[in-house]
C-alpha positions as MATLAB code, in Angstrom:
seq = 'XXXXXXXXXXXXXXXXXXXXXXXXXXXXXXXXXXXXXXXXXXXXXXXXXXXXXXXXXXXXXXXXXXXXXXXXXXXXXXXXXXXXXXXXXXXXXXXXXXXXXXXXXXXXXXXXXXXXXXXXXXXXXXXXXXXXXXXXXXXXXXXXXXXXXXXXXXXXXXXXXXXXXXXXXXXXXXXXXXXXXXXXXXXXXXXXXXXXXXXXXXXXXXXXXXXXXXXXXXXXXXXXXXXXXXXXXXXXXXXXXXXXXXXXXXXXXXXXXXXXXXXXXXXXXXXXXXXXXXXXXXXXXXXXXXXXXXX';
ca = [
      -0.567   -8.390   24.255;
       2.777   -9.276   23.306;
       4.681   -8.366   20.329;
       6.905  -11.357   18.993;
       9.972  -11.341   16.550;
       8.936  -15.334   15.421;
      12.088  -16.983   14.004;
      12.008  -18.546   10.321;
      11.751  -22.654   10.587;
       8.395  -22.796   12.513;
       4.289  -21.984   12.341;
       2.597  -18.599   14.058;
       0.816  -21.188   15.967;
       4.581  -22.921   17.618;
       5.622  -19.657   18.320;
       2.499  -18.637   20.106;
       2.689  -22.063   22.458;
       5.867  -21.389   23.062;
       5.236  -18.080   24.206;
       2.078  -19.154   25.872;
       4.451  -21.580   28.065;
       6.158  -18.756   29.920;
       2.542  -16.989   31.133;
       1.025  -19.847   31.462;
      -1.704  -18.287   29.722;
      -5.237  -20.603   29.592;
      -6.102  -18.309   26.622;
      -3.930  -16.891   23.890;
      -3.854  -16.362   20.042;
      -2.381  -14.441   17.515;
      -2.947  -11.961   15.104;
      -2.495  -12.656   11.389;
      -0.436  -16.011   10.715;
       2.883  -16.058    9.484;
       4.360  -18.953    7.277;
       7.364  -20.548    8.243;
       9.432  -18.961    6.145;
       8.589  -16.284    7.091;
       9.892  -13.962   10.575;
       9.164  -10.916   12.248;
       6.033   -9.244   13.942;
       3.384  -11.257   15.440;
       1.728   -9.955   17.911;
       0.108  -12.391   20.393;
      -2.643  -11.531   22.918;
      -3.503  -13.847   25.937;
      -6.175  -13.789   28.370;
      -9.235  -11.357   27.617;
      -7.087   -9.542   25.152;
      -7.792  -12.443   22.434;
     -11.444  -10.718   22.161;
      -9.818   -8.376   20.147;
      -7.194  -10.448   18.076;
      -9.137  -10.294   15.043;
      -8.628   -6.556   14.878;
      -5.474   -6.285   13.445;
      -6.297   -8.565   10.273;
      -7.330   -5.842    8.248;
      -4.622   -3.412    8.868;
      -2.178   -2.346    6.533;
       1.431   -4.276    6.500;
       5.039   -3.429    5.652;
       7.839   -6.096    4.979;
      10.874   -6.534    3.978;
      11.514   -9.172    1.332;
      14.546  -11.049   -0.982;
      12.920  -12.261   -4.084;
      15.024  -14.497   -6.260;
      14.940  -14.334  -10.382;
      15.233  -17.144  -12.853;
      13.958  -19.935  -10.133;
      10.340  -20.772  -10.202;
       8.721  -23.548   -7.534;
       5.539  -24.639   -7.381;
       5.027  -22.843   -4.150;
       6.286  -19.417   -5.013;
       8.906  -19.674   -2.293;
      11.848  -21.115   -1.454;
      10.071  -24.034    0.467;
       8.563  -25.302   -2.815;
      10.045  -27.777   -5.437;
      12.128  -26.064   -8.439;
      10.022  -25.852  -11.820;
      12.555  -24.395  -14.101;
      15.897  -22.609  -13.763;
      16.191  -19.903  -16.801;
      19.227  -17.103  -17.188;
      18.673  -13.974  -15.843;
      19.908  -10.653  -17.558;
      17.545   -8.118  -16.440;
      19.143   -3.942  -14.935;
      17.631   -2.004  -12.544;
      16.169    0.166  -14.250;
      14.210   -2.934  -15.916;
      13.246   -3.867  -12.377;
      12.157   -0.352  -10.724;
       9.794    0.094  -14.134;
       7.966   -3.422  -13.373;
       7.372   -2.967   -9.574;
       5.937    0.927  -10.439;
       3.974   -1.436  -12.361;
       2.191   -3.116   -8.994;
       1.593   -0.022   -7.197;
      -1.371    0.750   -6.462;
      -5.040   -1.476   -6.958;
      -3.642   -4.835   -8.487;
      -5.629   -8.065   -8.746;
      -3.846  -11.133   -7.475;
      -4.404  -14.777   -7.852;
      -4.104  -16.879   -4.825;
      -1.874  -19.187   -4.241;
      -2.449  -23.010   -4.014;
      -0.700  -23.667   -1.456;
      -2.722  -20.990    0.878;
      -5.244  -21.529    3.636;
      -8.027  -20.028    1.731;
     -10.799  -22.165    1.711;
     -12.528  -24.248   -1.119;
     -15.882  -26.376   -0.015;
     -14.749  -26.477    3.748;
     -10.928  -27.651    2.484;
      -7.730  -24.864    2.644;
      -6.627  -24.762   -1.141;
      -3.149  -26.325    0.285;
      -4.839  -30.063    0.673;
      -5.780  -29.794   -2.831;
      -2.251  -28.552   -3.928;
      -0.789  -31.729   -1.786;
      -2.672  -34.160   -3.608;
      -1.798  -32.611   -7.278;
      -5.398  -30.820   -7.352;
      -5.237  -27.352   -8.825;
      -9.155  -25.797   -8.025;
     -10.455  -22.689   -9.750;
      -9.947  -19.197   -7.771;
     -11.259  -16.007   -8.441;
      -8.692  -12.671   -8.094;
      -8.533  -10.732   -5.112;
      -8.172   -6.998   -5.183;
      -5.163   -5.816   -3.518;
      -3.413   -2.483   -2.354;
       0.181   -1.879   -2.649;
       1.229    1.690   -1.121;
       4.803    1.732   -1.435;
       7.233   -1.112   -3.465;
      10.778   -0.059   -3.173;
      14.109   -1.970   -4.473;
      16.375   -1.637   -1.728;
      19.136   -3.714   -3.004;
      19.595   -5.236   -6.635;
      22.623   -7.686   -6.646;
      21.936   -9.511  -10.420;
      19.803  -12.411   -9.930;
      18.546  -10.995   -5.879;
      16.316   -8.123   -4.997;
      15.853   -6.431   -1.541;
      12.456   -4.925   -1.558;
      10.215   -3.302    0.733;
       6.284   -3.268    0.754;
       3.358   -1.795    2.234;
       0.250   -3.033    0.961;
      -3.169   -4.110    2.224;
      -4.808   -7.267    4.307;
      -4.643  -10.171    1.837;
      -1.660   -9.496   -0.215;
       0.185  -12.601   -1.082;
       4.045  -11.345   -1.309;
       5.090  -14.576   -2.676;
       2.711  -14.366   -5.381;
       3.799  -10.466   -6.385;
       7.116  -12.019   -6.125;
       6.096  -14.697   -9.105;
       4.029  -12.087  -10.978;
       7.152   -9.583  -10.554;
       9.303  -12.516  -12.465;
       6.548  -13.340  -14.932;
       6.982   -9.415  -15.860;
      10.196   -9.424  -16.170;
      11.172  -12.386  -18.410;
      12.566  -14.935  -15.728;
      10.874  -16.310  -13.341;
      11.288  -15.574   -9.729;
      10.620  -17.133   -6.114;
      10.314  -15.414   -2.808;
      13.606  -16.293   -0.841;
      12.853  -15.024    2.521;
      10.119  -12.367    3.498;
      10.132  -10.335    7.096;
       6.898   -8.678    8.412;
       7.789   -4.982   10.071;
       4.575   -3.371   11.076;
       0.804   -4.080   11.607;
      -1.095   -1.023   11.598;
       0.739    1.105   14.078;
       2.363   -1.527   15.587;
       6.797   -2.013   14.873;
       8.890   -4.696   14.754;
      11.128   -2.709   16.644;
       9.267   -3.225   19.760;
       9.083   -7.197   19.495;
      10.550   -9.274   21.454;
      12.527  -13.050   20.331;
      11.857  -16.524   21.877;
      15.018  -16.282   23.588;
      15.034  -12.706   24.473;
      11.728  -13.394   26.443;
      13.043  -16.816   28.110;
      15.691  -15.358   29.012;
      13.587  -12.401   31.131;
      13.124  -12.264   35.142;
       9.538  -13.049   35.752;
       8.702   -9.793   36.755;
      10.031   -8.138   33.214;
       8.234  -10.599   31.255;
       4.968   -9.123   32.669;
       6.564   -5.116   31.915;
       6.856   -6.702   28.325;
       3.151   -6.928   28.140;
       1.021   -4.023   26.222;
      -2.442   -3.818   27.309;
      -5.425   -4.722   25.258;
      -6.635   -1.704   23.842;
      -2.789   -1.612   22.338;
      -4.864   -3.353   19.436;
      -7.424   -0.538   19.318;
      -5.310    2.589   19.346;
      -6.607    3.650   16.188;
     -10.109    3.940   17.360;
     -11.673    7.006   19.306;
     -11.604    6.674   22.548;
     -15.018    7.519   24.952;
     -14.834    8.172   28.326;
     -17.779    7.110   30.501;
     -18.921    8.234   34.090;
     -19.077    6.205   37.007;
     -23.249    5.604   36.276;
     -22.293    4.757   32.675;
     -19.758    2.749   33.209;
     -22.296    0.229   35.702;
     -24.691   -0.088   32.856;
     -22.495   -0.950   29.983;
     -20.720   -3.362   32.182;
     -24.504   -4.903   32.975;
     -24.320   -4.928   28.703;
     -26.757   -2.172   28.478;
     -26.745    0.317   25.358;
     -26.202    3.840   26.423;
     -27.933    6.990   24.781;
     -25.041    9.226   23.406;
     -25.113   12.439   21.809;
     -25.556   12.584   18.230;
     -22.634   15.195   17.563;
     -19.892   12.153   17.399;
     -19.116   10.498   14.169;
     -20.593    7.100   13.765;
     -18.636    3.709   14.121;
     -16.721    1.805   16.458;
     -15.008    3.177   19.821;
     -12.877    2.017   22.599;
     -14.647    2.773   25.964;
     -13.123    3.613   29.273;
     -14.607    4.200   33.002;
     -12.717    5.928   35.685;
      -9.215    6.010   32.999;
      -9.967    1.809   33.074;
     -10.432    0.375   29.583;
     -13.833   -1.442   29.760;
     -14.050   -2.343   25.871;
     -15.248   -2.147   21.909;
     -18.720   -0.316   21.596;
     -20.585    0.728   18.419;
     -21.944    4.209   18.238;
     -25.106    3.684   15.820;
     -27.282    6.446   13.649;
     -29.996    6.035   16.156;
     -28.237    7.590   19.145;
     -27.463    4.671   20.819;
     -23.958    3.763   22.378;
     -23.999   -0.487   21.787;
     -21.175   -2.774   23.547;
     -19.431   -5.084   20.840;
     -16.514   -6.791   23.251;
     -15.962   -6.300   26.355;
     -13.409   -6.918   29.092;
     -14.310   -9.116   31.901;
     -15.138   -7.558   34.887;
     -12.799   -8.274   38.279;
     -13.651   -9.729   40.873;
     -15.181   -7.750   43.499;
     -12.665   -7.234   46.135;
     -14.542   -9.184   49.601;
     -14.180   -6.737   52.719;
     -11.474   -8.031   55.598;
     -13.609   -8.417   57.927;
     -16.206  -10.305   55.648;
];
């Protein structure tokens, strides 16, 4: 697994082929899509990590973002076309007492111009051909809003909020509230779960790597699992699971999902169930077995 920095100007899936390119990876996602606008973390996993890319899309995420008042588009960013233009005169103090206003539970409209799906179609075909289809709110979570900077007509926030959140549409909303209208200008993802932007790596920064350090930039796949307990199987244990049998487990562990090691080797995701049994859910491939020498 790989933790990116992806520049602004290009899709989560350009930056993970041109990532892909330089470990000539066969297999290789990412983990939660970025827009274009949009930079910072994206962590990509190649090879048998990508069994567990989906496990980061329900984490929690923190970003930085630049919202601009009085200029509405028809995207909610700056990448959409200008609907009106009004004055701004709005303080601070105006603007802390309508973000304490999203904190917490909010419901949130999607946007059109999302990838949600309507009858097999992402809602972003309909808003290209002028078709504006009926959504239902989404529940969101919003932990922390903070005004960083507040320079008139351009805020500096920063946001931790659940899977789902739409900052571009809290940006609108945020306008709506207060009077104006307002667009998000730029928008910077910092963490997944436990995972920092200050660990990430650029495109160039990783191009510009020995071969050898591009591999020590790697984490390994149960990076994506760290919040998880961990089980430790013996050597007996570890042959079955690996043949994909459940194993009986003692009932004094909390239910749920666990990452699963033999021998100090992570060997996978298994499911601990209320009838005693220890089920595997993902796991790694095995490797090869080593022939002897003098085979």
């Amino acid at each position: 697994m790989l933790l990116l920095d992806k520049p602004a100007g290009i899709s989560s899936n350009a930056a993970l082929q041109m990532a892909r390119r330089h470990y000539n990876a066969l297999k290789a996602g990412h983990t939660g899509t970025l827009d274009p606008l949009a930079t910072g973390l994206l962590p990509l996993c190649f090879g048998e990590a990508t069994k567990f890319a989906g496990e980061l899309l329900d984490a929690d995420k923190s970003y930085d973002a630049i919202v601009q008042l009085g200029v509405t588009t028809d995207t909610a960013d700056a990448e959409g076309r200008v609907l009106e233009v009004r004055p701004v005169a709005v303080a601070a103090t105006e603007v802390e007492a309508a973000l304490a206003g999203f904190c917490g539970a909010i419901a949130q409209l999607p946007p059109m111009h999302s990838a949600l799906k309507r009858d097999g179609k992402p809602l972003y075909e309909y808003a290209r051909a002028g078709i504006e289809v009926e959504r239902a709110p989404r529940q969101v979570f919003i932990s922390d809003l903070r005004l960083l900077e507040f320079g008139g007509d351009r805020l500096s926030l920063r946001i931790d909020c659940s899977k789902g959140t739409y900052v571009r549409t809290l940006a609108a909303d945020l306008g709506r509230r207060l009077g104006c209208g307002a667009h998000l200008a730029a928008l910077r993802r910092t963490r997944i779960g436990s995972l920092q932007l200050a660990a990430a790596l650029t495109l160039d920064q990783l191009a510009a790597l020995p071969l050898e350090a591009r591999d020590e930039a790697l984490a390994p796949a149960d990076s994506l699992l760290v919040e998880l307990p961990r089980i430790e199987l013996d050597a007996e244990q570890t042959r079955r699971l690996r043949l994909g049998q459940a194993l009986p487990w003692p009932a004094t562990l909390a239910l749920g999902r666990r990452r699963v090691y033999g021998g100090g080797r992570f060997l996978g995701l298994c499911l601990l169930g209320a009838d005693g049994w220890l089920r595997p859910q993902r796991l790694l491939a095995q490797p090869p077995a080593e022939v002897p020498r003098n085979a």
